[in-house]
MIMAR-101725 format. One record per residue (C-alpha): x, y, z; residue number from 1. Coordinates in steps of 0.001 Angstrom, whole numbers, plus 500000, padded with zeros to 6 digits. Example, Ala and Ser with C-alpha at 12.3 -4.5 7.8 and 13.67 -1.06 7.14 Angstrom:
2
+--------+--------+--------+-----+
:      x :      y :      z :  nr :
+--------+--------+--------+-----+
: 512300 : 495500 : 507800 :   1 :
: 513670 : 498940 : 507140 :   2 :
+--------+--------+--------+-----+
***
This chain:
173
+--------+--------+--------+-----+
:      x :      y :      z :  nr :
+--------+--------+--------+-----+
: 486725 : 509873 : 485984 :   1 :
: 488478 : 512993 : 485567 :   2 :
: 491943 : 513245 : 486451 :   3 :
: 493434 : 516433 : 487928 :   4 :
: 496376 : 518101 : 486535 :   5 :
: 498707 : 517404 : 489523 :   6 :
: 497585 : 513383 : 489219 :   7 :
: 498586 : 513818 : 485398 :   8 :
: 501647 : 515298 : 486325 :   9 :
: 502395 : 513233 : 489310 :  10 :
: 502058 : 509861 : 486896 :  11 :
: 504347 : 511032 : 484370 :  12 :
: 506856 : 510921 : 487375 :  13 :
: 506485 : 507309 : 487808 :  14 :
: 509730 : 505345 : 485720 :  15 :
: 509427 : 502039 : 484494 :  16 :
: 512469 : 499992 : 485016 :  17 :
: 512944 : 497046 : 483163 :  18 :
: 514619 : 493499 : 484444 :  19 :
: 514604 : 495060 : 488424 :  20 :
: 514981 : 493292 : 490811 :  21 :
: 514791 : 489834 : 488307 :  22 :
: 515307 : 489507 : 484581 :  23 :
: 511169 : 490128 : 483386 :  24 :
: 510242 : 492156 : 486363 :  25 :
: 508874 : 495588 : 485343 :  26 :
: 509605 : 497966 : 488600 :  27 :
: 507822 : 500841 : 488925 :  28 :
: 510069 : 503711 : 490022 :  29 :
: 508319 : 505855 : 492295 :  30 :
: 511164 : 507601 : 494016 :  31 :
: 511049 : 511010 : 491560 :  32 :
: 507436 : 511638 : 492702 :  33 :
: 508038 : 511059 : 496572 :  34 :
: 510682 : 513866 : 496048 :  35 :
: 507996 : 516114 : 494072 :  36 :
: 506026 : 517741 : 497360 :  37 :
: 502918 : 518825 : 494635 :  38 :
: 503126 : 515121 : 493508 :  39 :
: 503372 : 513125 : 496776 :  40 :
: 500590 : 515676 : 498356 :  41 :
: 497908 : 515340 : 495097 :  42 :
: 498488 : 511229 : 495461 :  43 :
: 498387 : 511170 : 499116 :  44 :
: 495327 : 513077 : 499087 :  45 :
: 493925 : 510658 : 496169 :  46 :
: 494852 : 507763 : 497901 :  47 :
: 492206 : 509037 : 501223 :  48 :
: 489193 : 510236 : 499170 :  49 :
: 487411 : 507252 : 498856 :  50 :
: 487776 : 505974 : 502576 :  51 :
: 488118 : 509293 : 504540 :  52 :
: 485845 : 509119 : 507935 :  53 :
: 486040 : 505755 : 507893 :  54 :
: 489000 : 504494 : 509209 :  55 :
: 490809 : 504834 : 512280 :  56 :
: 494375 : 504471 : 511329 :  57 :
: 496626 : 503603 : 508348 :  58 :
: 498706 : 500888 : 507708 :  59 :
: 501351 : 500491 : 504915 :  60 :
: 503319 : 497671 : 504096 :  61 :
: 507010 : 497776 : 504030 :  62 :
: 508827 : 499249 : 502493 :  63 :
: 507491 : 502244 : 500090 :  64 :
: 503918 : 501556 : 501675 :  65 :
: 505494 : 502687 : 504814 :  66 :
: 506298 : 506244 : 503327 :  67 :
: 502925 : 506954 : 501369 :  68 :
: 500643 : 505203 : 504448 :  69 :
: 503224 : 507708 : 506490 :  70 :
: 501688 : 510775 : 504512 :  71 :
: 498526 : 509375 : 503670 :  72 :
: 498166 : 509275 : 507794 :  73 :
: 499173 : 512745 : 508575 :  74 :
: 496608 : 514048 : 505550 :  75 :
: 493660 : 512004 : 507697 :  76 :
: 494645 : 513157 : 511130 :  77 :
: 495247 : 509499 : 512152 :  78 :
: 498589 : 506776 : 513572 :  79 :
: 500539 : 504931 : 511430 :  80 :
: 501122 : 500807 : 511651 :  81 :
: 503968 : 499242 : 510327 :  82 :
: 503451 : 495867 : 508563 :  83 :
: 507136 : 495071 : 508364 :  84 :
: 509396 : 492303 : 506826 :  85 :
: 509713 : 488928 : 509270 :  86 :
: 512098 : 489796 : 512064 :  87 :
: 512214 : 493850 : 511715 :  88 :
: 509736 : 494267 : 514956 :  89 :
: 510519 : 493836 : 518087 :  90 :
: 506951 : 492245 : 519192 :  91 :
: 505614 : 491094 : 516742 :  92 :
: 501992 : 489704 : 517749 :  93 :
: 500802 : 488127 : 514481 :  94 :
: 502887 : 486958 : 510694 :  95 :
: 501209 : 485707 : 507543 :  96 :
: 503443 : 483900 : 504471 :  97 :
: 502729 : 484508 : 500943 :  98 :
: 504186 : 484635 : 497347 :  99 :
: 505577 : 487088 : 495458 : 100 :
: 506210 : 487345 : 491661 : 101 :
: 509647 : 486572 : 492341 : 102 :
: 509829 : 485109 : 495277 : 103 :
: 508107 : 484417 : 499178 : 104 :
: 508428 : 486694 : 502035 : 105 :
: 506960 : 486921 : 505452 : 106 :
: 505011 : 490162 : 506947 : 107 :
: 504538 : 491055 : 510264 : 108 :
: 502255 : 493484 : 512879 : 109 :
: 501903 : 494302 : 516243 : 110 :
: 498170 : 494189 : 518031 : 111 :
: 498659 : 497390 : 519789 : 112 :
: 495535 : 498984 : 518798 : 113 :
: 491830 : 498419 : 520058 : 114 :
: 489859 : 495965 : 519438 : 115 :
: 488101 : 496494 : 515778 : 116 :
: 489909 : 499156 : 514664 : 117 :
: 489271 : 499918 : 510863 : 118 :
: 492716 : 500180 : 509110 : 119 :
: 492936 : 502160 : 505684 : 120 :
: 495606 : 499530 : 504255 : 121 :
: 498002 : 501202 : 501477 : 122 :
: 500863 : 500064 : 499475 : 123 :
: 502671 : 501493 : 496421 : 124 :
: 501986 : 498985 : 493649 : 125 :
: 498956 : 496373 : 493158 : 126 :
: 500907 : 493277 : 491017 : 127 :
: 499518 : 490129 : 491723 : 128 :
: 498026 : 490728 : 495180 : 129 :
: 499932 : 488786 : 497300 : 130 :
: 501133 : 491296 : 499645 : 131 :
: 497921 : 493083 : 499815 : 132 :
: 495909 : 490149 : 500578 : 133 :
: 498677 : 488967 : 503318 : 134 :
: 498513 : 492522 : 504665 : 135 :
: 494279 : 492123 : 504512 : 136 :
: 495234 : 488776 : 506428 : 137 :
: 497083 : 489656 : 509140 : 138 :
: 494950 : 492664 : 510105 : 139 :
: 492100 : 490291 : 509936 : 140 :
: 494163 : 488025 : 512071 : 141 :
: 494674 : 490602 : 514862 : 142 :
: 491426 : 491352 : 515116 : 143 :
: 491378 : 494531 : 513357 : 144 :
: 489019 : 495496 : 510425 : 145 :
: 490284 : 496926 : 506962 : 146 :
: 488493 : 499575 : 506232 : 147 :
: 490016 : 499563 : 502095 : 148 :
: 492564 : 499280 : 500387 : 149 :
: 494371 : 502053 : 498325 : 150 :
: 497637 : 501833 : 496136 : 151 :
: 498950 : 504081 : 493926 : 152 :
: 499807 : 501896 : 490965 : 153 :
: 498184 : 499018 : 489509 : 154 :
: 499717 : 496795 : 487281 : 155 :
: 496666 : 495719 : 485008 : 156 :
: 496705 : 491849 : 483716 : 157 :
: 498510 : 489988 : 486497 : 158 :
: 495132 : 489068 : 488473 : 159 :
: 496143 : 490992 : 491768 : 160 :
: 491951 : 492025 : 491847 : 161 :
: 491594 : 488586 : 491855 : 162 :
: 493897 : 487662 : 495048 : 163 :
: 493783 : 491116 : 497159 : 164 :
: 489915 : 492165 : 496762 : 165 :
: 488118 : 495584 : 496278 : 166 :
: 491439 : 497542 : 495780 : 167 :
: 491455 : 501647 : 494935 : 168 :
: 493729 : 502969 : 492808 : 169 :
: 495334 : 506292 : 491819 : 170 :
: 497090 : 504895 : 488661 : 171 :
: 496678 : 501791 : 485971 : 172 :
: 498977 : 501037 : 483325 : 173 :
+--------+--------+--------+-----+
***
């Protein structure tokens, strides 16, 4: 696959940020490319390709998922859903658990779409899956169908293919 000059550009804006927000946690700094319009509009647009027409509405997951599903959303011409943090929505119709690499945490959505909707799921960063496959859960849950799943970064070798599912991604390390 070829990558385009604004992708190549927009990766070398990701920072690596060792021992955040444990000791042997590897974050992945996106914040310099989310202030880079050319960047956030070449991985916005990267992050739609393979699922544009066929989805209704996107969904990101708190908290940077919230700002590229934002984008990603506008650049389709659909809504945005919030999968928040337990206890951040007001009325809250479903919640699903799951584990973290450094923890457990609690997401949660409101039903206040139709019936089958197909939800373009996004995040920032693919790790070990577990907040991609909760977020895949709790659509599910409401009734909802996911339509894909697209984050910008994936984090080869820490099985998250394995616990998420079919997952597209704009950059590997």
């Amino acid at each position: 696959m070829t990558i385009s000059p604004a992708l190549v550009r927009a990766e070398s804006l990701i920072r690596s940020i060792p021992d955040h927000p444990e000791p042997g946690i590897l974050f992945r700094d996106i914040t310099p490319l989310l202030a880079d319009r050319e960047a956030l509009q070449a991985t916005t647009e990267a992050l739609v390709a393979p699922f544009r027409g066929s989805f209704d509405v996107v969904a990101g997951i708190e908290a940077r998922g919230f700002i590229l599903a934002g984008a990603a959303a506008i650049e389709a011409g659909t809504g945005f859903v919030p999968i928040r943090k337990a206890g951040k929505l007001p009325l809250p119709a479903a919640s699903v658990d799951y584990a973290l690499e450094y923890g457990t945490a609690t997401i949660e959505m409101h039903d206040d779409l139709p019936a089958g909707s197909r939800i373009l799921l996004i995040d920032d960063v693919l790790a070990t899956g577990g907040t991609l496959a909760a977020g895949r859960r709790i659509v599910e849950q409401l009734g909802y169908r996911v339509a894909g799943i697209s984050v910008l970064f994936e984090i080869d070798g820490l099985g998250g293919r394995d616990v998420a599912g079919d997952v597209h991604t704009v950059f590997r390390s």
